[in-house]
ZAZA-13641 format. One record per residue (C-alpha): residue number from 1; residue in one letter; chain; x, y, z. Coordinates in nm, 2 decimals, decimal comma. Each point is the difference from the previous one (the first is absolute). Layout:
// ZAZA-13641
(NUM; "A"; "A"; (X; Y; Z))
...
// end
This chain:
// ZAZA-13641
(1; "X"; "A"; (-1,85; -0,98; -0,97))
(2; "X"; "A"; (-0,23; 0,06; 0,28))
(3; "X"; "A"; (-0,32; 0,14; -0,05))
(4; "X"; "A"; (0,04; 0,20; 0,32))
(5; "X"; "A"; (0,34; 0,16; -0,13))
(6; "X"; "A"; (-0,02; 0,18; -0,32))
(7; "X"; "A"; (0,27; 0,01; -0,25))
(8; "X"; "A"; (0,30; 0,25; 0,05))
(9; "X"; "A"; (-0,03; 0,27; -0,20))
(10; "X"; "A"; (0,32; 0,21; 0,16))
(11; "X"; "A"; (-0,09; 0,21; 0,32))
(12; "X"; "A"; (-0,17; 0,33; 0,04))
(13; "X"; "A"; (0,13; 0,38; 0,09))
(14; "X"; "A"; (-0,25; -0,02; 0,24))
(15; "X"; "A"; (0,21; -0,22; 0,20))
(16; "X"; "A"; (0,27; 0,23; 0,05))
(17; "X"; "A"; (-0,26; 0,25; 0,09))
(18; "X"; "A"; (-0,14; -0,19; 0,28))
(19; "X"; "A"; (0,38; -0,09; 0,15))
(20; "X"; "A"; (0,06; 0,37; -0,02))
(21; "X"; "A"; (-0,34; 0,10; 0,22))
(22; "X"; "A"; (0,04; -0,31; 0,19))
(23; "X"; "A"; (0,39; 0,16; 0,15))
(24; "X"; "A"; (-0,17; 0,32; 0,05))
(25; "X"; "A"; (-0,28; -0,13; 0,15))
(26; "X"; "A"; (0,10; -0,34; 0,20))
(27; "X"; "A"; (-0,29; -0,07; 0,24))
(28; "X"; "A"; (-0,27; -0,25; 0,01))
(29; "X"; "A"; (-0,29; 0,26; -0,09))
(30; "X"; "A"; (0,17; 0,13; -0,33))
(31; "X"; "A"; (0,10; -0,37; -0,08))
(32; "X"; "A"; (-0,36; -0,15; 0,06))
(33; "X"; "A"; (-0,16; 0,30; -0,16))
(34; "X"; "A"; (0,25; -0,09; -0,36))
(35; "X"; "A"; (-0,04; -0,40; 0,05))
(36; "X"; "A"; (-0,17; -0,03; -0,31))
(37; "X"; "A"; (0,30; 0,17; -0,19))
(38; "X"; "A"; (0,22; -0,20; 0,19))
(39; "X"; "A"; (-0,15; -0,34; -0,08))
(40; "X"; "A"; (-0,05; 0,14; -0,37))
(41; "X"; "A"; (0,33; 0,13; -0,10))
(42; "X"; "A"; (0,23; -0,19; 0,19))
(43; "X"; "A"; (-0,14; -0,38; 0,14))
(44; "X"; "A"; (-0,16; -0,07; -0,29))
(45; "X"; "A"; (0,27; 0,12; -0,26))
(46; "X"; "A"; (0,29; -0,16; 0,20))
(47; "X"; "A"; (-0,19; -0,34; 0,04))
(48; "X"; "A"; (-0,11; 0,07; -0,40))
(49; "X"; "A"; (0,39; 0,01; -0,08))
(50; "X"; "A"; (0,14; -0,28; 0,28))
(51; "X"; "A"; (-0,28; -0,23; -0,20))
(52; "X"; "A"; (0,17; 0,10; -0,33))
(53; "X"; "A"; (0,37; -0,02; 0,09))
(54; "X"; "A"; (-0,02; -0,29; 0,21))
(55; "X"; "A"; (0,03; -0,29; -0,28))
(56; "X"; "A"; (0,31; 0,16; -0,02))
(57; "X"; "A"; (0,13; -0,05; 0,33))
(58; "X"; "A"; (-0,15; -0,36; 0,01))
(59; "X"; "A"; (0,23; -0,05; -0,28))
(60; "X"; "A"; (0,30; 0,08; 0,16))
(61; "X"; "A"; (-0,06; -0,13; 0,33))
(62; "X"; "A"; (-0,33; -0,18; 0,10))
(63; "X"; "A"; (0,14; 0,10; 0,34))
(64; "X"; "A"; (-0,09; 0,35; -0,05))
(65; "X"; "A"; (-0,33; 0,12; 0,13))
(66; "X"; "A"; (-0,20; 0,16; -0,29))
(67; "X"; "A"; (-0,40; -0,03; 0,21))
(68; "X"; "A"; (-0,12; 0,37; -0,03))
(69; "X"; "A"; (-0,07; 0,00; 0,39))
(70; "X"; "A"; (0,11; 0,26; 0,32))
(71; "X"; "A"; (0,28; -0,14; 0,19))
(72; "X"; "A"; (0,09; -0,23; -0,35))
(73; "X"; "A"; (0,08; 0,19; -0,24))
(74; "X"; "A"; (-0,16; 0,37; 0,09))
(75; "X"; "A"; (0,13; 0,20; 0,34))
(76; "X"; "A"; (-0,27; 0,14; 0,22))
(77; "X"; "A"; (-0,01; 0,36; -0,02))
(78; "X"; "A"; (-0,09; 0,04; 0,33))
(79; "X"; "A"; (0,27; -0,01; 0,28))
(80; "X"; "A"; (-0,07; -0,21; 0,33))
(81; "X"; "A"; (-0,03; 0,25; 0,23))
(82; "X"; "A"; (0,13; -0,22; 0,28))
(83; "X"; "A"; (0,37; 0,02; -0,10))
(84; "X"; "A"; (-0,02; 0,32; -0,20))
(85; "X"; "A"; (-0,06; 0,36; 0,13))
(86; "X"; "A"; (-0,10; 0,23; -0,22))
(87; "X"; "A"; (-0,22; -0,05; -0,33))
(88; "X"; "A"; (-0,26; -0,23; -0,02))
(89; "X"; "A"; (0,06; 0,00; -0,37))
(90; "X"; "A"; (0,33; -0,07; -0,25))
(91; "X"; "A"; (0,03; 0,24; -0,23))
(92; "X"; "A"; (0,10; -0,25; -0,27))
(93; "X"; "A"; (-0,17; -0,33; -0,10))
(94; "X"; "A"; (0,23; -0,30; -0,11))
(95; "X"; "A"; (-0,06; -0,29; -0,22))
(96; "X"; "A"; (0,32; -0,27; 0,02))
(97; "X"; "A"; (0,05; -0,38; -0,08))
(98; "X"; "A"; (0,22; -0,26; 0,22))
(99; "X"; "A"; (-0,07; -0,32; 0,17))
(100; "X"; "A"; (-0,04; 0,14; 0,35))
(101; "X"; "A"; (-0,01; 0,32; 0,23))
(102; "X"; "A"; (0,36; 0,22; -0,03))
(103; "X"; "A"; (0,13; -0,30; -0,28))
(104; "X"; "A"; (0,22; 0,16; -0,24))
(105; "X"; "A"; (-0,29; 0,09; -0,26))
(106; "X"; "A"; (-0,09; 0,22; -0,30))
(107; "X"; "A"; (-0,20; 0,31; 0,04))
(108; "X"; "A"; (-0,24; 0,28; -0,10))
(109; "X"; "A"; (-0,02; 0,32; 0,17))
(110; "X"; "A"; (-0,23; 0,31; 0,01))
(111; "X"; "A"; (0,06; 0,32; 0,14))
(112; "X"; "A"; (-0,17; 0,33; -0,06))
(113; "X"; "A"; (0,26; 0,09; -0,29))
(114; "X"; "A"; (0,04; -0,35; -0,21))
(115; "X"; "A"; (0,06; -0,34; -0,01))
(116; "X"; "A"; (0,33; -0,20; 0,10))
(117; "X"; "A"; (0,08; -0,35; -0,01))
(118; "X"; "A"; (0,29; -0,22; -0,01))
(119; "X"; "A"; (0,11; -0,31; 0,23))
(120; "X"; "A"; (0,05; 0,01; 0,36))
(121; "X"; "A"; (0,28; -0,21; 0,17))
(122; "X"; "A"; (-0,02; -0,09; 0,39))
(123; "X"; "A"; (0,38; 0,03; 0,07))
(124; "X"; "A"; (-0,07; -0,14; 0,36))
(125; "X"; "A"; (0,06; -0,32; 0,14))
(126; "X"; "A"; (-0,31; -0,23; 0,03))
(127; "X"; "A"; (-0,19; -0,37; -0,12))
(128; "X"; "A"; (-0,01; 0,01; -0,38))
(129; "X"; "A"; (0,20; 0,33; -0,01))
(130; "X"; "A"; (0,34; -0,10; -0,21))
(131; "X"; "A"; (0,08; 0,36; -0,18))
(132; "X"; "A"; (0,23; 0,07; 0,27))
(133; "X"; "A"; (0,20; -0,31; 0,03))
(134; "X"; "A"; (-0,02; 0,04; -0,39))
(135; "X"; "A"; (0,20; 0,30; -0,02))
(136; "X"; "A"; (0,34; -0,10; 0,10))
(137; "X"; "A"; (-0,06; -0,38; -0,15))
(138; "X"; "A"; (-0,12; 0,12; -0,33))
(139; "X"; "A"; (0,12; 0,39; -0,04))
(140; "X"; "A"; (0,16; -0,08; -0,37))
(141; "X"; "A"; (-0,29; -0,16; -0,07))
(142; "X"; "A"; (-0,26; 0,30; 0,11))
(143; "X"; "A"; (0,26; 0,21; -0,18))
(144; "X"; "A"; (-0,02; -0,17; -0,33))
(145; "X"; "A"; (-0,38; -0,01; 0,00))
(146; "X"; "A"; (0,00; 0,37; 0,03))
(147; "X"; "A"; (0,16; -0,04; -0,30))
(148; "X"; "A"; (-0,19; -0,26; -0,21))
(149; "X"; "A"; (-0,37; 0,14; 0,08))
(150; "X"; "A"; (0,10; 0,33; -0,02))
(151; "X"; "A"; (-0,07; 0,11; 0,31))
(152; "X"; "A"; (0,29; 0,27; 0,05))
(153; "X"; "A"; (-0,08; 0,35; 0,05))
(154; "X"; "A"; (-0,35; -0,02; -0,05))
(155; "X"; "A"; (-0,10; -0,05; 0,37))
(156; "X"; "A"; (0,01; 0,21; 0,28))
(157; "X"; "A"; (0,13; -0,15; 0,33))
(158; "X"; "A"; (-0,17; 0,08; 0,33))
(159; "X"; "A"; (-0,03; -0,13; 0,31))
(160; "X"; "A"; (-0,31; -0,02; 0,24))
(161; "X"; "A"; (0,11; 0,11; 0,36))
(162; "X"; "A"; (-0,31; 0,06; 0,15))
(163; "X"; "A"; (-0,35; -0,14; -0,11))
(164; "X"; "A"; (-0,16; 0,36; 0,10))
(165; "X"; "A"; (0,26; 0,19; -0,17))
(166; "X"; "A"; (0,10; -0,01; -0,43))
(167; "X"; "A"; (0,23; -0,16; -0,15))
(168; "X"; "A"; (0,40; 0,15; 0,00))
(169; "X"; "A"; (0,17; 0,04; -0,29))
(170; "X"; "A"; (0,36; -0,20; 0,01))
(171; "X"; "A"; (0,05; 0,02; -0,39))
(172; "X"; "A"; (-0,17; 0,14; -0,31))
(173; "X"; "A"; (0,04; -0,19; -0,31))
(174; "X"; "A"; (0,20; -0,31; 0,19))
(175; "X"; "A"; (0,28; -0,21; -0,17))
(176; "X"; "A"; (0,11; -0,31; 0,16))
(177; "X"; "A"; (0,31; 0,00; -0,17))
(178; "X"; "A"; (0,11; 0,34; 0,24))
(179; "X"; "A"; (-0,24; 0,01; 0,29))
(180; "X"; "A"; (-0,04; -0,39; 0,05))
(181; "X"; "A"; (0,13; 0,05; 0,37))
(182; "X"; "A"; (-0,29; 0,28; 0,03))
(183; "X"; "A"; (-0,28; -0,32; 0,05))
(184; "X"; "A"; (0,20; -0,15; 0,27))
(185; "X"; "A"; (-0,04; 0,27; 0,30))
(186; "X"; "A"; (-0,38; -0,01; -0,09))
(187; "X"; "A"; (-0,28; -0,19; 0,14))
(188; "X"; "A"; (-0,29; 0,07; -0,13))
(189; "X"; "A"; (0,07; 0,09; -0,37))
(190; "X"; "A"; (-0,19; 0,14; -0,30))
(191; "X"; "A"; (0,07; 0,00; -0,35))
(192; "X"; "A"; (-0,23; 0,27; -0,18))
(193; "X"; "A"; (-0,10; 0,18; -0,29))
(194; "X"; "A"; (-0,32; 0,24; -0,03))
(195; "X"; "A"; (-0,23; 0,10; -0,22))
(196; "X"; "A"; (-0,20; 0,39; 0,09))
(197; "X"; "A"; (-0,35; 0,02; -0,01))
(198; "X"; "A"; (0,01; 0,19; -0,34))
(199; "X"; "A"; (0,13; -0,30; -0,17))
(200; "X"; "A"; (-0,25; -0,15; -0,23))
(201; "X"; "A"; (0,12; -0,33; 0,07))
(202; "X"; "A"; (-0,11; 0,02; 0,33))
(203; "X"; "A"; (-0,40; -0,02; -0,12))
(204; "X"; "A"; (0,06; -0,19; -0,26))
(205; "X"; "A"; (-0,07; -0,43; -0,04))
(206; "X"; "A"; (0,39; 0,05; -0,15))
(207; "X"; "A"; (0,08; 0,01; 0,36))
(208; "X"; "A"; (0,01; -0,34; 0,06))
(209; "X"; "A"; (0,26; -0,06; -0,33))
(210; "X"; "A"; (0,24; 0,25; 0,16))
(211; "X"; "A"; (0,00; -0,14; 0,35))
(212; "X"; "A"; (0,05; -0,41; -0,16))
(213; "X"; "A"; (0,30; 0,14; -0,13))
(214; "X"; "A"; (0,15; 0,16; 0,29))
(215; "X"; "A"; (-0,11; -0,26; 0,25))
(216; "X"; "A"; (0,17; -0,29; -0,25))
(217; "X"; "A"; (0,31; 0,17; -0,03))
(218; "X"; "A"; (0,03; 0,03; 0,41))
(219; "X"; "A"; (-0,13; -0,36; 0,04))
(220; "X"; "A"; (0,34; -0,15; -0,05))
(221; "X"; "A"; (0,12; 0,23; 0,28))
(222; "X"; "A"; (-0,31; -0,10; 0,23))
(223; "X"; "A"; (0,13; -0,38; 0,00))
(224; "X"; "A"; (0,29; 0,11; 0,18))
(225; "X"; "A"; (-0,24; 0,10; 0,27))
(226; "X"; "A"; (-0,16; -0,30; -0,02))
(227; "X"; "A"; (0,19; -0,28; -0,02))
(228; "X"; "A"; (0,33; -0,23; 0,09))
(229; "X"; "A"; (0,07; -0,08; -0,37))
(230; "X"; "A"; (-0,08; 0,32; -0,16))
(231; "X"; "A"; (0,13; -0,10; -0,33))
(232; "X"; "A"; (-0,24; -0,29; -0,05))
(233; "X"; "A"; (-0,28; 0,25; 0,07))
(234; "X"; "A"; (0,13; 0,21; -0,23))
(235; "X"; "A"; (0,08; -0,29; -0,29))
(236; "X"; "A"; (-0,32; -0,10; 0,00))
(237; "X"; "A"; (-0,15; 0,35; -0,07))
(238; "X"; "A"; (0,23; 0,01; -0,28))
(239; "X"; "A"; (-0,13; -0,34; -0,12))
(240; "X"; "A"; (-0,37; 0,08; 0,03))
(241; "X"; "A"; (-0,01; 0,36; -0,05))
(242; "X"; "A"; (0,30; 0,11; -0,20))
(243; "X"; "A"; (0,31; 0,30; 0,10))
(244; "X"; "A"; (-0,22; 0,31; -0,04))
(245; "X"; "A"; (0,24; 0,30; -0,18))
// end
């Protein structure tokens, strides 16, 4: 590992903290006066963790860009002010993983309250964007890896509408076998599941074991997004990595 990144050790309530004074406080003099807190509880932890759990992503797709870098794999917290009125500042800061900007890709969220993470799907029409075509070609198929990685009813399904505003909730705990026709109306779609700030996994290196897990049993969903033949994608993360249960 770098000698510049240390090793992740889980993240810090102090994190949370600063989001929350950060929303009450969005301006360039409160943020400039808490820089230090911001590069010490959040840059350095999130590039601490991308460093950690990228091997992972590497493994299942090379594609995947794991470099713990803004603009790569870490979102700018602060907005450009020359498309967006308002607060300099987001209120949230987001870690996420795919091979280029708005790809289908897998995520991790702060907020003031907790975690969330999960796998976002561009349902839009675009170069290298195949979820949507995907949908009507291979809807048993989607369906039946609900099934096999266990995915039912322990997501929540949302959908992004606006970048400045939260994400809607369309369905708590979503099944494909009964809301399948729920992820066709949807451009921009999230599948989530959260963690508080009072967890303990949350500051914990045990973190990163929880997270593999989830993001391996969605990444037989992400080939959907990203792909013409899906189901070769997803036979040869069966070959090399085994069906996670």
């Amino acid at each position: 590992m770098s000698k510049e990144i240390p090793q992740f050790e889980g993240f810090k309530p102090e994190l949370f903290k600063y989001l929350k004074g950060l929303e009450k406080n969005n301006n360039g003099k409160w943020f400039n006066d808490h820089r230090e807190e911001y590069e010490k509880y959040l840059v350095i932890p999130a590039k601490s963790f991308i460093t950690t759990i990228g091997p992972f992503f590497n493994q299942l797709n090379p594609a995947i860009r794991t470099e713990p870098k803004f603009n790569t794999t870490i979102m700018r917290i602060s907005n450009d002010m020359r498309f967006t009125k308002g607060d300099p500042y987001k209120n949230y800061f987001l870690v996420h993983f795919g091979k280029f900007k708005m790809d289908s890709e897998f995520y991790l969220y702060f907020d003031k309250d907790g975690i969330s993470f999960g796998l976002f799907l561009n349902n839009t029409k675009g170069e290298e964007l195949y979820f949507r075509q995907n949908l009507d070609e291979y809807r048993n198929d989607i369906i039946s890896t609900f099934g096999k990685y266990k995915l039912n009813r322990k997501f929540d399904l949302h959908q992004i509408s606006n970048a400045k505003d939260a994400p809607g909730l369309i369905k708590s705990k979503f099944n494909a076998e009964k809301d399948f026709d729920k992820l066709t109306g949807l451009k921009l779609i999230l599948l989530e599941n959260a963690l508080s700030n009072e967890d303990k996994k949350v500051y914990s290196p045990d973190l990163i074991s929880h997270l593999v897990k989830i993001y391996s049993h969605l990444y037989p969903l992400y080939c959907f997004a990203v792909s013409t033949d899906p189901l070769s994608l997803i036979e040869s993360f069966e070959d090399s990595m085994g069906v996670v249960v």
